[in-house]
matplotlib code that plots the C-alpha trace (Angstrom):
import matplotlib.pyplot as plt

x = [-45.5, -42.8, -43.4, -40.0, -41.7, -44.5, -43.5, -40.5, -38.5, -36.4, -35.5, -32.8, -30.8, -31.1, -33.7, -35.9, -39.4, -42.4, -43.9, -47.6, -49.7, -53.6, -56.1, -55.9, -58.5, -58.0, -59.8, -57.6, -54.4, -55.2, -55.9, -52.7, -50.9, -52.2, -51.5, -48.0, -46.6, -42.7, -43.8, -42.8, -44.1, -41.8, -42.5, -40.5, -42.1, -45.7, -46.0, -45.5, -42.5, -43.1, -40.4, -39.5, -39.5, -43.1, -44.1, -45.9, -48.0, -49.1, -49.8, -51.5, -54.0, -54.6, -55.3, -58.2, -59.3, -59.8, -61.2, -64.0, -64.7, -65.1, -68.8, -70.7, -72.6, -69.2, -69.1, -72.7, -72.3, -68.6, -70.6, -73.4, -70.5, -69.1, -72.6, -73.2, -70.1, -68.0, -64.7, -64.4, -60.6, -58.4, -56.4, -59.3, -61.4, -64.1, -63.6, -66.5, -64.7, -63.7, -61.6, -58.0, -55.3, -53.2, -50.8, -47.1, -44.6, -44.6, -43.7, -46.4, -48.9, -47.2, -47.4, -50.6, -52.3, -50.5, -52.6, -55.8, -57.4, -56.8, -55.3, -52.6, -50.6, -50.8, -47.4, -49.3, -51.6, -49.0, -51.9, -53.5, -56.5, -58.8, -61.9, -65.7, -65.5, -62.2, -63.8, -63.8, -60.6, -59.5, -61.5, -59.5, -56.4, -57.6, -56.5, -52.7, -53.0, -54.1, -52.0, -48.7, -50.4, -50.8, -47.2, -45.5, -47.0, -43.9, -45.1, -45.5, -42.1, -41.0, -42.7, -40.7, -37.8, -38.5, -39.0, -36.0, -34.0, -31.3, -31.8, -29.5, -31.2, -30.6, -26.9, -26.5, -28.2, -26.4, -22.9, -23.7, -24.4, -21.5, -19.6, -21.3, -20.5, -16.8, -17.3, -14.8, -15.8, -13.8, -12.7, -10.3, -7.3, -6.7, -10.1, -10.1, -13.0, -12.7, -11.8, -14.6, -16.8, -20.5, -20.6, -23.3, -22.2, -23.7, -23.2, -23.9, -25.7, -24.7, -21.0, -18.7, -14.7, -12.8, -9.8, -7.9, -6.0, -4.3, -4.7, -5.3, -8.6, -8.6, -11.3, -12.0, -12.4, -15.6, -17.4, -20.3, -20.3, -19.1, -19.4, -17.6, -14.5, -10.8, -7.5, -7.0, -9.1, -8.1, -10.1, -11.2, -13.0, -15.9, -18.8, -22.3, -22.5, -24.3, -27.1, -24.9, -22.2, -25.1, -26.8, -23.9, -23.5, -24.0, -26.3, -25.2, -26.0, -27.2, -27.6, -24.9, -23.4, -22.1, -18.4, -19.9, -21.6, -18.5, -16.2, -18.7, -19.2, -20.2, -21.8, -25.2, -28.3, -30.5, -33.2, -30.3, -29.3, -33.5, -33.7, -30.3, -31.0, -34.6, -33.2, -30.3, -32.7, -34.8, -31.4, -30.7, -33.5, -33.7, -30.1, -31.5, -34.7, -32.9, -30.6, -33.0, -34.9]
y = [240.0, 238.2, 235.0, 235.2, 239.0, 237.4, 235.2, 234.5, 232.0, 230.5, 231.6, 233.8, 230.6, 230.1, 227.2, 226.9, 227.8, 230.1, 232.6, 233.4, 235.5, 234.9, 236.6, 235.3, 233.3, 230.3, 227.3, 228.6, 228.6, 224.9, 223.9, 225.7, 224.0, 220.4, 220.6, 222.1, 220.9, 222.5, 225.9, 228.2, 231.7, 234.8, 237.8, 240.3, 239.0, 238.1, 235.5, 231.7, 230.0, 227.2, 224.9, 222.8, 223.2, 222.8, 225.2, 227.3, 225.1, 222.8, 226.7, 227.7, 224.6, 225.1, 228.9, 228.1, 224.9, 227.9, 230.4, 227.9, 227.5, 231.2, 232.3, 231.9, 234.6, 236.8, 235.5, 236.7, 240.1, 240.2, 239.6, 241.9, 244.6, 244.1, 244.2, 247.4, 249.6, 247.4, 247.9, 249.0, 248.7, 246.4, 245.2, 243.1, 240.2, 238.7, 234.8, 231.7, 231.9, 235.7, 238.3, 237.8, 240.5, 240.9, 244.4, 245.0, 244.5, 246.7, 246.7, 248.7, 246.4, 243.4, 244.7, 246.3, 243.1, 240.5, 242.5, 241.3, 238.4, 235.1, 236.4, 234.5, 234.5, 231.6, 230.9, 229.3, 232.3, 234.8, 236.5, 237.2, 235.8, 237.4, 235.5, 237.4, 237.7, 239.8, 242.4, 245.1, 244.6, 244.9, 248.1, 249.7, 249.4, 249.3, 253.0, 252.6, 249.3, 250.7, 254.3, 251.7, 249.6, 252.2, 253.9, 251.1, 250.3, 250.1, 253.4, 255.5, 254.3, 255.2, 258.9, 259.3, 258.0, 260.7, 263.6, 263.2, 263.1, 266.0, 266.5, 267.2, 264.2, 262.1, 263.3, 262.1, 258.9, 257.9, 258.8, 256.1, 253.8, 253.9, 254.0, 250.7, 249.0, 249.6, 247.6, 249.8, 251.5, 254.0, 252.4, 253.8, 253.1, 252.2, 250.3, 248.1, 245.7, 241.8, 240.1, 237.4, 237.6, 240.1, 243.5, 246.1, 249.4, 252.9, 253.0, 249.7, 247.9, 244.1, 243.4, 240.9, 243.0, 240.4, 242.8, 246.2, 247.8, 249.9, 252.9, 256.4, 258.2, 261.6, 262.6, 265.4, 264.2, 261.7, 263.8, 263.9, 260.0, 259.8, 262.4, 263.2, 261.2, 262.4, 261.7, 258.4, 256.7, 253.6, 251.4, 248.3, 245.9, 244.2, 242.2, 240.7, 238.0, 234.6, 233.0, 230.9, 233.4, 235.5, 232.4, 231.6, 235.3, 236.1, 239.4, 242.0, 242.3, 245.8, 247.9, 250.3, 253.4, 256.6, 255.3, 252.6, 254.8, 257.3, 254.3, 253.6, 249.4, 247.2, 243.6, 243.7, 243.5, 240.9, 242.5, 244.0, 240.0, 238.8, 241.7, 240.8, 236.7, 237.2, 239.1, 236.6, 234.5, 235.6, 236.5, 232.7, 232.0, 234.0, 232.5, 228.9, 230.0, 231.6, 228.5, 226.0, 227.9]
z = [-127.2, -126.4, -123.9, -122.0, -120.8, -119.0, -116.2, -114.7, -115.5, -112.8, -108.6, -107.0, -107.7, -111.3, -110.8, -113.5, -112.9, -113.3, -110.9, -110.7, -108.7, -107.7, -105.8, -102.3, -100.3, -98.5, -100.6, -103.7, -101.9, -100.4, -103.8, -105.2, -102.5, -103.0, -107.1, -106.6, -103.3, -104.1, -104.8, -102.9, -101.8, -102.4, -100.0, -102.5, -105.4, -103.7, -106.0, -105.8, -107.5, -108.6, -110.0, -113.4, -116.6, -117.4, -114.9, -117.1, -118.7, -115.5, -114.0, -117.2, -116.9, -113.2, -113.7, -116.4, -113.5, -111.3, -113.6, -114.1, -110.9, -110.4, -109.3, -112.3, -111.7, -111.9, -115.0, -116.3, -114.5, -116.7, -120.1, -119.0, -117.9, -121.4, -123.5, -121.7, -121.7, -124.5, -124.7, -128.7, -129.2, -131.9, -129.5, -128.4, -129.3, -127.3, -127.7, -126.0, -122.6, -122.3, -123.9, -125.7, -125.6, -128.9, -129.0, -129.7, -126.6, -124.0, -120.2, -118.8, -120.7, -118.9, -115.8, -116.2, -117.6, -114.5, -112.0, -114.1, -112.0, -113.7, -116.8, -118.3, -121.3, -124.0, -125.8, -128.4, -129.8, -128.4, -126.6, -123.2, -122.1, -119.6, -118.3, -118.3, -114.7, -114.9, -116.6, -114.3, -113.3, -117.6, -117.6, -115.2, -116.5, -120.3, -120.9, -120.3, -121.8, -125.0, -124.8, -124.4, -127.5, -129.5, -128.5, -129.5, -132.8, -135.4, -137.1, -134.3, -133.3, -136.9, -136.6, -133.4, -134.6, -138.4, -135.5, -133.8, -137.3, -137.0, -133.2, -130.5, -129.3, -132.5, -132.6, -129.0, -129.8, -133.1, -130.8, -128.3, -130.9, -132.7, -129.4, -127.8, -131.2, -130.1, -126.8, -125.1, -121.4, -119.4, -115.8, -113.2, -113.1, -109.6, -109.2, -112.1, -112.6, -112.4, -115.6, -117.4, -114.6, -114.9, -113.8, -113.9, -115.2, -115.5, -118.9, -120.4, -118.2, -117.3, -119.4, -119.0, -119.3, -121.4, -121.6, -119.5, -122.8, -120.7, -123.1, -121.4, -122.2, -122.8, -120.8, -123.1, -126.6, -125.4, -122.7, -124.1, -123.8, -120.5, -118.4, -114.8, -116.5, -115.6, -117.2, -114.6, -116.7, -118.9, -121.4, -121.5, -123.5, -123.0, -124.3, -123.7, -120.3, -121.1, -119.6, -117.8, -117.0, -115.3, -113.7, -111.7, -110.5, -106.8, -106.3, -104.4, -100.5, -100.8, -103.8, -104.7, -103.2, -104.1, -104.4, -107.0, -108.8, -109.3, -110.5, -112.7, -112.2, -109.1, -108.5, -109.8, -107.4, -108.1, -109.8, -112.3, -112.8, -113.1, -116.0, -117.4, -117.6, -118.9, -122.1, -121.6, -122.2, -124.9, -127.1, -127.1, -127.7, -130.8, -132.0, -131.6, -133.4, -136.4, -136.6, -137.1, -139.9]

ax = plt.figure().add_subplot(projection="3d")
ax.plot(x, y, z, "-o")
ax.set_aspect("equal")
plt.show()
């Protein structure tokens, strides 16, 4: 599981940073407060933000502070919890200080696994750690953990990927590959798209358009691809923003309407920009990591 999935990495800004979430009570937020006096709290996130580029790791260190300080007798009742009804499961280990996490990447495991008290992700092992005393909150959410695991696994994603050989569904999807690969979209003639500057898009998500060819589509020879198209249509070419390119893009005030959504483009909201710059992100990331091997 990836690292850049599991906390965010900078504000509404572009800041660098990390967010982290903690259950609430007052001597924990006073101590938050004293060992990070910039963060910040986020009412649409409800999470800190806490800025830097070692955010992570000073957050990591104060989350295992406060785990230790957690009612030892939590702790006891979490081992005893475990001893009793023991999760059996190979995504699991049971470590000295509490459980550790391992599965393939998955959303819904990320999400499933931030609403554990105290648990945290360690970009060293590439696994999540859970203390004792967040057992019962683990056990809760365990079975969708482990459906996702277990969904994601590269040969059940190779089974799917056999069933769907031959499909309607396959056909469709070996289409839109071959099409993306083009880097070509369909936009209206008379509302054109700015040039070298990120836009989201129905059917490509977050592009940057390098290039209006000017060239007509014919609505009717790619309607499968693109649906609801007429004969005002014109191509244009496009590619992949940057990190930087989408750092220095402005969200949208509100989210868009039914006109932007029938030409097909519009300024992305923030949360389209927060997904785009995390795989942003993580792609060069992967470039600098293959470069240096």
């Amino acid at each position: 599981m990836g690292d850049e999935a599991e906390l965010r990495h900078e504000d509404d800004r572009g800041r660098p940073g990390e967010s982290v979430a903690f259950p609430f009570d007052r001597m924990s937020v006073q101590r938050f407060r004293e060992t990070f006096p910039r963060a910040r709290w986020s009412d649409e996130r409800k999470a800190w933000f806490v800025p830097g580029t070692t955010a992570r790791r000073r957050i990591d260190r104060w989350l295992a502070r406060e785990a230790s300080r957690a009612d030892a007798f939590a702790d006891e009742r979490g081992r005893d919890a475990f001893e009793f009804e023991p999760i059996l499961s190979p995504y699991l280990d049971v470590v000295e200080d509490g459980f550790r996490v391992r599965t393939p990447y998955s959303r819904t495991i990320v999400d499933e696994l931030r609403q554990v008290a105290f648990a945290r992700w360690d970009v060293d092992l590439r696994v999540w750690h859970i203390p004792f005393a967040s057992y019962d909150d683990l056990v809760r959410r365990w079975k969708l953990i482990e459906e996702a695991a277990k969904r994601n696994e590269p040969e059940e994603r190779r089974k799917r990927a056999e069933a769907r050989k031959g499909t309607d569904d396959d056909k469709r999807s070996r289409q839109r590959a071959s099409e993306r690969r083009r880097h070509r979209i369909p936009v209206p003639a008379s509302d054109l798209p700015p040039l070298n500057r990120p836009v989201a898009t129905r059917s490509y998500g977050l592009i940057v358009v390098s290039e209006v060819t000017g060239e007509l589509v014919e609505a009717a020879t790619v309607a499968d691809l693109y649906p609801d198209l007429s004969d005002e249509h014109v191509w244009a070419l496009w590619r992949s923003a940057s990190l930087e390119e989408l750092i220095h893009t402005w969200p949208a005030k509100k989210e868009p309407g039914e006109y932007e959504n029938g030409r097909g483009w519009w300024q992305p909201t923030i949360e389209e920009l927060r997904e785009a710059r995390r795989r942003a992100r993580s792609r060069e990331r992967r470039v600098a990591l293959g470069a240096s091997i």
